[in-house]
DOFIDO-939650 format. One record per residue: x, y, z of N, C-alpha, C in turn. Coordinates in steps of 0.2 Angstrom, whole numbers, plus 5000, padded with zeros to 4 digits. Layout:
N
XYZXYZXYZ...
END
This chain:
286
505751104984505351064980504951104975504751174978504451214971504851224964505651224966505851224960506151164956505951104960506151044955505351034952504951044955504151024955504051044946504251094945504251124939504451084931505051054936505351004930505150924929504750894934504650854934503950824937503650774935502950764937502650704932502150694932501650664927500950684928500650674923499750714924499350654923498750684928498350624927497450664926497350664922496850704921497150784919496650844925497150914925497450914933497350854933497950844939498750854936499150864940499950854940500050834947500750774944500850754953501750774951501850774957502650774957503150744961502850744967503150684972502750664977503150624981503050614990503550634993503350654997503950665003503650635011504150615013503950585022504550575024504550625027505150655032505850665028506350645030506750655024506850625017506350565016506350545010505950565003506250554999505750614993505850554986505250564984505250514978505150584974505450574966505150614962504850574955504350584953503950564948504250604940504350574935504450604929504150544923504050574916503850514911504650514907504950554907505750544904506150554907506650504906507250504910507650574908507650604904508050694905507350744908507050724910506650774914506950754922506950694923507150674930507950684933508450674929509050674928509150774928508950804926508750894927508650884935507950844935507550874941508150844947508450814946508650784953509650834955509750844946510050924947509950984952509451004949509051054953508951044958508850994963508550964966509250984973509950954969510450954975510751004975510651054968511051124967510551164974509951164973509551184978509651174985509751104985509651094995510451104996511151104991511651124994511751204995511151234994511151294996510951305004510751255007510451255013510651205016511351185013511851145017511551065016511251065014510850985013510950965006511050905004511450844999510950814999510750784992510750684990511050644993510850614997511150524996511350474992511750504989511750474982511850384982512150364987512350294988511450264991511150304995510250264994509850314987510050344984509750354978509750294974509050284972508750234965508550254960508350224956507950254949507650164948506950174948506350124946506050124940505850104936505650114930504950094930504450124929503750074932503350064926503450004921503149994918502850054912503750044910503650084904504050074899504250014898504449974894505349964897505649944891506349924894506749984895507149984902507450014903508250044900508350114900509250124895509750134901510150144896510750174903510650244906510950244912510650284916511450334915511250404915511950444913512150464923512650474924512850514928512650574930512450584937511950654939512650674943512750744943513450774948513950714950514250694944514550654944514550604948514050574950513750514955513350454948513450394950513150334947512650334951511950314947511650284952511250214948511050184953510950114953509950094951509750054945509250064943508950004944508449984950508249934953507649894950507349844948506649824949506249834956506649814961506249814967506549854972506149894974506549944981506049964985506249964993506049954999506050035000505350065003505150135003504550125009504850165015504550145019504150075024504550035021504549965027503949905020503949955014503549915007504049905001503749844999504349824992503849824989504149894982503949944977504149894970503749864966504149834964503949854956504249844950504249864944503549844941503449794940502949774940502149794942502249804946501649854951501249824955501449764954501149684958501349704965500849664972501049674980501449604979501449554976501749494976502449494979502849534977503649534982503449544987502949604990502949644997502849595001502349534998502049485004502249425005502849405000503349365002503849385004504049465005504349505011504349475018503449505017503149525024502849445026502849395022502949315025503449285028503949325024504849275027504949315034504749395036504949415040504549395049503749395045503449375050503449285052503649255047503849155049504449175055504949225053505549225061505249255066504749285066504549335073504049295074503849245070503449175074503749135077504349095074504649065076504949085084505249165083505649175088505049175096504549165096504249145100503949085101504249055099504048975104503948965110504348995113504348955120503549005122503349025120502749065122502149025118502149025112501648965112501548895114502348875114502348805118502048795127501948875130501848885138501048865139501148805142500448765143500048825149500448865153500048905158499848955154499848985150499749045147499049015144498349035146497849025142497949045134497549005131497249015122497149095122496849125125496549185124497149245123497649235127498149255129498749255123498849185121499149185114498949205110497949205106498049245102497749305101497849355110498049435109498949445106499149405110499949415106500149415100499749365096499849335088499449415086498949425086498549455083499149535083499449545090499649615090500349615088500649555089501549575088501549535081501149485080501249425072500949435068500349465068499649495063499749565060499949605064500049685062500849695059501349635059501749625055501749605048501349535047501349525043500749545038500449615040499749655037500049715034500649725038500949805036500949815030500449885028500449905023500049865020499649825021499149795019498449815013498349855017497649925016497849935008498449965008498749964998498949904995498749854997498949794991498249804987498449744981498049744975498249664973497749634978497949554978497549514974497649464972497649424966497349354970497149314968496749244972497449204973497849194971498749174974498749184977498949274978499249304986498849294989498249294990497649274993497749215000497949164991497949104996498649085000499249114998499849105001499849155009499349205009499249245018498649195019498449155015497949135023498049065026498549035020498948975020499448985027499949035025500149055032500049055038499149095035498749115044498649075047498449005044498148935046498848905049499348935047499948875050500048905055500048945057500349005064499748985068499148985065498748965073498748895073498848855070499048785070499548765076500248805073500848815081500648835086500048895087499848915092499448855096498948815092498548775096499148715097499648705095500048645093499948605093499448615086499348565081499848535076499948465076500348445070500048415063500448415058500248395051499748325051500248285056500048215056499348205061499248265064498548255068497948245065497948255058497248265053496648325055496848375059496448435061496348465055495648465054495348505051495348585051495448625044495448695045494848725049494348705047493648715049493648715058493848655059494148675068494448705072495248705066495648765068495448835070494748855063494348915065494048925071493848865072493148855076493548875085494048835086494548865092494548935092495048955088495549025088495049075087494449065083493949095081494249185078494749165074495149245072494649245065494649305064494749325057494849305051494649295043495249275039495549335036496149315033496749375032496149405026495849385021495549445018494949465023494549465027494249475029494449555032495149555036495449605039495749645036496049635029496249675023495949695021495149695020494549715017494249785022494549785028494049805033494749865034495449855033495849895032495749935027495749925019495549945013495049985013494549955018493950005017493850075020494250065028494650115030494950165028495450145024496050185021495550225014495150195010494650225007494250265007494050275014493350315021493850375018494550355023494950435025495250465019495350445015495750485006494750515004494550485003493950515001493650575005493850585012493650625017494150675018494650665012495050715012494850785009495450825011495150895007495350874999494750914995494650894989495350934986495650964989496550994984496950954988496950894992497450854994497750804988498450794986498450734980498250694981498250674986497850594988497150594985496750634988496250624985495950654979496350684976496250714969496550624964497050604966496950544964496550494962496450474969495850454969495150434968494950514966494450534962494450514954494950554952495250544946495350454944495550424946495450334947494550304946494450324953493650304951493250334948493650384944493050414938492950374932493550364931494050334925493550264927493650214933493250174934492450184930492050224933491450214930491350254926491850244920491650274914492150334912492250394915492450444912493350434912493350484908493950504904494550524906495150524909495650564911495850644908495650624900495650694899495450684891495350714887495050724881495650674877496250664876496850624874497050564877496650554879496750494886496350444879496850394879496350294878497050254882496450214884496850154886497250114884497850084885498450034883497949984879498049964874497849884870498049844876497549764876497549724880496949724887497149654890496549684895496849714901496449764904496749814909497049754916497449794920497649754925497149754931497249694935496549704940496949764946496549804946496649874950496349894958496849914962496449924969495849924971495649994965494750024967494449994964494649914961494049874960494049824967494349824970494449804978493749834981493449864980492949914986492349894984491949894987491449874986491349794984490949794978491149724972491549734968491549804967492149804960491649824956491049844957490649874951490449944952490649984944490550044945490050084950489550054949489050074955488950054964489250004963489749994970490250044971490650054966491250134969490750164970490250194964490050264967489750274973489450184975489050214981489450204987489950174987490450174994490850244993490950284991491150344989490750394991490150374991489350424993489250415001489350355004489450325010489850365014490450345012491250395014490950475016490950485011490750555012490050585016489750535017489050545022489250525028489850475028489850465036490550525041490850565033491150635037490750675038490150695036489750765036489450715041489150665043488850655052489250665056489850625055490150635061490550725061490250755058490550835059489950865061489350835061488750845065488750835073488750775071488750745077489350795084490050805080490450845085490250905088490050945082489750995083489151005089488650975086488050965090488150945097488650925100489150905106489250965109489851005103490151075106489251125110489051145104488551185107488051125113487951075113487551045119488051065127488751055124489151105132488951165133
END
């Protein structure tokens, strides 16, 4: 990786990123298609030094919103296949940059692992309490996966919570033609709503990058993002695309307003310097 690293990447500020990797999967980042095309040269000359290959049949090429895509030339004499949309760890990664495909993924997937339990919600023995620890842990942590990174829109919004209401609906086994009120439906189940949960996962996912070490990319990203938010520059040659910007995760946090990031940011960081207090002050109390 240190020697593809070199050939390929993009900068974000005086940051440079180059990839991910998790476990054996490796995405490589490039702004032109002959930097990428190199880099993924290098890439297989190098690991068939050490007996390890490309996959070249699950090899992709994404183009993220950088206008229309050309032809792709032949890497070591391999075709590879240039997708809008591809599945990258159990998340559909889509051209566009929208969660919109991920969540009518992870609706179609979680409608059959609701349905395939019916006879469990139809089980009059089985108390309410009891069905919804199951919903929550086997049909809620399905249909959320990956959740914490969406950048949702008042659509997707409404199509996970539309779902949510129908799944506890079958749970209660309530029908269309009963006239049950949503308000009801709450007032039983007494669950959560789907943003409520994804708010509280988001906020999470936002504590721990920000409580990362400050050389980690994760959070040199991140930083880099919400500076740009409240005002600052990515670098001296940096302006923004013409048009109005797209709506962005880091305005998720908080309200969305620049002094709402900085002050959940401020928070973050104060509730790891306690709690490396608080452990501490443990150790020496033994």
């Amino acid at each position: 990786m240190e020697r593809v690293a070199s050939r390929t990447g993009f900068s974000l500020g005086n940051d440079h990123f180059t990839d991910l990797d998790y476990a054996d999967d490796v995405v490589l980042f490039a702004h032109k298609m002959d930097d990428l095309h190199g880099a993924l040269e290098v890439f297989e000359t190098t690991a068939s030094q050490l007996g390890l290959h490309i996959s070249w049949q699950k090899t992709k090429i994404q183009n993220l919103g950088a206008g229309e895509s050309t032809p792709w030339p032949p890497v070591c004499g391999h075709s590879l296949e240039e997708v809008t949309k591809f599945t990258y760890r159990g998340s559909v990664q889509s051209t566009s940059g929208r969660c919109q495909p991920d969540i009518i993924r992870r609706i179609g997937i979680t409608s059959t692992a609701m349905h395939s339990m019916n006879k469990v919600w139809r089980q009059t023995r089985l108390q309410l309490q009891t069905k919804l620890c199951l919903y929550q842990t086997c049909i809620l942590s399905i249909l959320l996966y990956g959740s914490e990174t969406w950048t949702l829109l008042q659509e997707d919004l409404r199509k996970l919570e539309a779902f949510h209401m129908r799944c506890q609906r079958m749970i209660l086994g309530i029908r269309w033609h009963d006239f049950v009120r949503n308000t009801e439906v709450v007032d039983r189940t007494n669950l959560p709503s789907v943003r409520d949960v994804i708010a509280k996962r988001r906020n999470s996912l936002f504590g721990h990058v920000v409580r990362l070490n400050d050389h980690t990319p994760a959070h040199r990203a991140l930083s880099q993002v919400a500076a740009a938010r409240t005002g600052h520059r990515f670098g001296p040659g940096w302006q923004r695309q013409p048009g109005r910007p797209h709506h962005s995760w880091i305005q998720q946090i908080g309200d969305g307003t620049p002094s709402s990031i900085g002050a959940e940011w401020f928070k973050a960081r104060c509730r790891g310097h306690s709690g490396l207090t608080q452990r501490t002050s443990a150790v020496y109390a033994i």
